[in-house]
N, C-alpha and C positions, 0 to 999 in steps of 0.2 A: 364571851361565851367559850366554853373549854368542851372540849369532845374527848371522849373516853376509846382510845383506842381498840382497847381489848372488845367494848362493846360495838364499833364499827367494825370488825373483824369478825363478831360472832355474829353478826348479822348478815354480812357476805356470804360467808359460806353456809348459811341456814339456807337464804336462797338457793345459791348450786346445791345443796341437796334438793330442796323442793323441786327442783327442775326433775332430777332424774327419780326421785321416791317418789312422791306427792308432799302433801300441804305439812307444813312443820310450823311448830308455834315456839315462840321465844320470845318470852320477855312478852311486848304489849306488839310486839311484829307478827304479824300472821299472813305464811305467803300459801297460796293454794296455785296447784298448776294447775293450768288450763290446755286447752286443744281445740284447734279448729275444727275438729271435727264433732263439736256436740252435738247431741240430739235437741232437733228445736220443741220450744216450748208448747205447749198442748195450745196454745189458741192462735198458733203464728200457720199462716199457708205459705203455703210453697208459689212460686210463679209456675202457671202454666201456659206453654204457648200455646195461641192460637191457631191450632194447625186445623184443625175444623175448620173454619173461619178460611184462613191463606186457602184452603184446598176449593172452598167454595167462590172466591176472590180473586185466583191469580190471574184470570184472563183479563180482571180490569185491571190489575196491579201491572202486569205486564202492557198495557195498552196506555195506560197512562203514563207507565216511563217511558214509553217509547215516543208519544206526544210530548214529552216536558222535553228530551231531545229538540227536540225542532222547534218547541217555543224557546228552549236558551239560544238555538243557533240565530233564531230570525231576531230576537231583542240586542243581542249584540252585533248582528249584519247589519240592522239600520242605522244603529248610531255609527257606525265605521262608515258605511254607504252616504251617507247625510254628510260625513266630512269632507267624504272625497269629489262629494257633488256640489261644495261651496256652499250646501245650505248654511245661514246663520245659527246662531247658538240658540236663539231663541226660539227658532221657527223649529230647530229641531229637539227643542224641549216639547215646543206645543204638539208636536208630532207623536211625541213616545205618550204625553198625557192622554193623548186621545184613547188609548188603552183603556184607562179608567174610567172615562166617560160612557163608553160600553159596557164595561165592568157592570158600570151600576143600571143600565140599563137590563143587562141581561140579567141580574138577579130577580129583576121584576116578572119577565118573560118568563126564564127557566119553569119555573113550580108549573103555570097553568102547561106548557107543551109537555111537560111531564105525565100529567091526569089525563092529558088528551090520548099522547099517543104512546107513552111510555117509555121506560129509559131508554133502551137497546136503539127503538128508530131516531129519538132526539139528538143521542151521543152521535150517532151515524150523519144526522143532517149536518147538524152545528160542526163537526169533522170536516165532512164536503166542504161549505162555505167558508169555513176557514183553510183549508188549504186553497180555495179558490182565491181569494182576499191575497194571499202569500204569493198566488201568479201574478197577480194585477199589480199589486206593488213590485215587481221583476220587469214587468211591461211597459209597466207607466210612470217614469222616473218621475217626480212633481210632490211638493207639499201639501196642494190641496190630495191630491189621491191620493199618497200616503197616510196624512192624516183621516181618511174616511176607511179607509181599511186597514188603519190602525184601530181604529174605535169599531168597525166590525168584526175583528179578531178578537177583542177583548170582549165584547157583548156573545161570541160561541166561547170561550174560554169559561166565563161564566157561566153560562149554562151545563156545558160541560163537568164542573166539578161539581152544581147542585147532581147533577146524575150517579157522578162517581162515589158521590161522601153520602148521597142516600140511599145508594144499593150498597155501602159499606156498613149503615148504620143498622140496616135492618138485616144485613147477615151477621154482625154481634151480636153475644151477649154483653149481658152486665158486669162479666168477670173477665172481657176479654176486649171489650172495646174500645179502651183506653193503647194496650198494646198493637192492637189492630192499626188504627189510627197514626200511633208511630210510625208503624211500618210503611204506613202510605205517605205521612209527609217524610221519610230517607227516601222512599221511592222518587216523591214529587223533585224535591232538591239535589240528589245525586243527579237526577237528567236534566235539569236545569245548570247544574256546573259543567257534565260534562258535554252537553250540545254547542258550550260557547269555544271548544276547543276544536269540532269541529268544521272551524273557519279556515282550518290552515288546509284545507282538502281543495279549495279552489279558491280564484282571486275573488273579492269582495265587487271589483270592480266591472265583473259580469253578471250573466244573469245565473250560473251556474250555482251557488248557494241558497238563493230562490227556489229553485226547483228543486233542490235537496228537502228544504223545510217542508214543502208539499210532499212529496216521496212522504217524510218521516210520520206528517200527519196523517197523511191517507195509509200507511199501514198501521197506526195506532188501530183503526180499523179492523182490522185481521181476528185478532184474537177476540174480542169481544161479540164479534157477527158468528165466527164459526163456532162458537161454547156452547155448548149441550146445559149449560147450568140455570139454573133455574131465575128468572127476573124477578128482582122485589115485585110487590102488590104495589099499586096505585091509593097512596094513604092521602087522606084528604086532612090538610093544616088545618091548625087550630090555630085562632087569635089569642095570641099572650099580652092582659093590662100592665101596663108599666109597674101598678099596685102589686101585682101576681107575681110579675119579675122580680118584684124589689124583696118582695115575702120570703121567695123562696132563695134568695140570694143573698139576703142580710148578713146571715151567719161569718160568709167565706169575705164576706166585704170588710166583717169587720175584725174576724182573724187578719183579714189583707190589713186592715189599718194597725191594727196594733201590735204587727210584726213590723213595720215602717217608723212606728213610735220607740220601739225599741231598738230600731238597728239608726235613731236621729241619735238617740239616748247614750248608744255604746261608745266607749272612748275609740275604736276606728271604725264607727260606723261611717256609711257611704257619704252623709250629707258632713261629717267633720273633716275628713277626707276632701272634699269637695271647699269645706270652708279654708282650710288650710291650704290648700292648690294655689284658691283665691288668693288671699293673703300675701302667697309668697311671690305673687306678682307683683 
């Protein structure tokens, strides 16, 4: 194949004009300049924040970071606590699972304490009890009482965030709850990263970091008791058929499937990538 120089040259410099004139045509080349600054198109929206929403939200948004503090500090005081107390590996696996044991229990509890007595007092109790749970484990060095209020802390963690994502859900909208939502789980994760940093403010091997956890929890407290803002309604659930589920979900299920079918398909898709890893072992 042979290249025409004069005609790679005249298309160089067609472009540097394009750049500082606008759009220049030659030949079957057609460059148009462009700008980051266009006007967007008539059916595209803009982002807007949720500033309505934060304004009506930030006492839990604030109450909650300040609780995910003291839940990262106490989840990484106990595994360090656990080692330095000769627990085995296993025992203090069983110990941190007990978390999720109450997990699933408080999912069940949460919704009805909610109808009863509403978010504001639930958030409040389930607070108390867990930071109570955070002194006993300080107190009572031991796997069996570790593990039981490990699994009591996770059964108010539980209930705790049905109150925080349902008094969030009902202060969005429909064009802001997705953003909303974000902002709560950076909220949730930033204090959960940086509560495990502070472990270095006292030795592990007292009760001094214990008590901090409770501090932190009991003023998650603060903001949320003193707010003038107004408490979600008391919405009564509805039962969803797995039929109902499946109806209204099919659609994204099967966009899900057949972006998967297409990224097996692609020459570096994930799973060839994956097959090739294999191989080269």
């Amino acid at each position: 194949m042979r290249f025409d120089c004069g005609v790679v040259r005249s298309a160089f410099w067609s472009r540097i004009r394009a750049a500082a004139t606008g759009p220049v045509e030659t030949g079957e080349i057609i460059v148009t300049q462009t700008s980051s600054h266009e006007t967007p198109a008539p059916g595209s929206r803009s982002v807007a924040w949720p500033a309505s929403a934060l304004a009506a939200t930030w006492p839990l948004l604030l109450g909650m970071g300040v609780l995910m503090l003291g839940m990262g500090l106490q989840s990484t005081l106990l595994g360090v606590r656990a080692t330095l107390e000769g627990f085995p590996t296993v025992v203090t696996g069983a110990i941190m699972s007990c978390y999720y044991v109450g997990y699933l229990l408080g999912t069940r509890m949460a919704p009805p304490l909610v109808r009863r007595l509403g978010h504001i007092r639930v958030f409040a109790a389930l607070a108390a009890i867990s930071s109570a749970s955070i002194l006993v484990q300080g107190s009572f060095v031991g796997p069996f009482t570790w593990g039981v209020m490990r699994g009591v802390t996770g059964l108010c963690l539980a209930g705790i965030y049905v109150v925080a994502e349902s008094w969030l859900n009902d202060r969005a909208s429909r064009e802001n709850r997705g953003r909303l939502f974000a902002i709560y789980m950076v909220v949730l994760y930033v204090g959960l990263g940086a509560g495990q940093f502070l472990l270095i403010l006292a030795r592990p091997s007292t009760t001094a970091p214990f008590m901090l956890v409770s501090v932190l929890v009991s003023l998650a407290l603060v903001p949320i008791l003193v707010s003038s803002r107004q408490v979600p309604e008391h919405g009564l659930p509805r039962t969803v058929r797995l039929r109902e589920l499946y109806r209204d979900t099919r659609w994204t299920s099967w966009r899900s499937r057949s972006h998967e079918i297409a990224e097996c398909h692609r020459p570096n898709g994930a799973l060839t990538d994956f097959k090739e890893f294999v191989l080269s072992k």
